[in-house]
N, C-alpha and C positions, 0 to 999 in steps of 0.2 A: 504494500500500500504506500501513497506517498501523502506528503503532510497536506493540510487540507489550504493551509496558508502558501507554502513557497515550495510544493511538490517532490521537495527532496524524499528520500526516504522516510517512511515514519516507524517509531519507536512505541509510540502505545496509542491507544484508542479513550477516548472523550468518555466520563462513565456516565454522563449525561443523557447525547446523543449520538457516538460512536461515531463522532469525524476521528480522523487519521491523523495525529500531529508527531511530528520531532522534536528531538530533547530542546532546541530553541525556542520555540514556541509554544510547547507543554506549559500550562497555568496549575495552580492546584484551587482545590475545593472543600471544604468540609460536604460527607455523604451522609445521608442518613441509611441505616439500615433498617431499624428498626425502632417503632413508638409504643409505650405500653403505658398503663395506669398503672400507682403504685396503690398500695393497699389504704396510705390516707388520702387518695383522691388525686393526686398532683400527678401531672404526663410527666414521660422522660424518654429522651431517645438514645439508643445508639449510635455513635457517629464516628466515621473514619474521618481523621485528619488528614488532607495532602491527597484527596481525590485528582486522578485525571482531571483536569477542566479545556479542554477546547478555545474557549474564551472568546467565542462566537456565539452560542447558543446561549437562554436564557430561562435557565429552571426556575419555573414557577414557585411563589413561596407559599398559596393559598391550593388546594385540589381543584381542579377543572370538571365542570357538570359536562355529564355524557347524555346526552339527549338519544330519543330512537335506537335505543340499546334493546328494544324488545325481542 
């Protein structure tokens, strides 16, 4: 694959949206993995530091309604 920016070779993939980037232009990202409730009420998530980021795309921070999913 080449980099989504300057087509060189790429080095890993966006864990986002899966563009192609090289170690030059590789961003990072905090990930979530996962969210749970704890037993007195409060969320908490799992979260990888130093996610892939592309640094083109734009992860939503609210969930997106999915219409006509019947």
């Amino acid at each position: 694959m080449e980099c989504w920016h300057c087509e060189r070779p790429a080095h890993a993939a966006c864990r986002f949206c899966g563009r192609a980037v090289c170690k030059t232009h590789t961003q990072e990202m905090p990930y979530i993995i996962h969210t749970y409730r704890t037993a007195s009420g409060s969320y908490k998530a799992i979260v990888v530091a130093g996610a892939v980021y592309c640094g083109v795309c734009r992860p939503q921070q609210d969930p997106v309604e999915l219409k006509n999913m019947e």
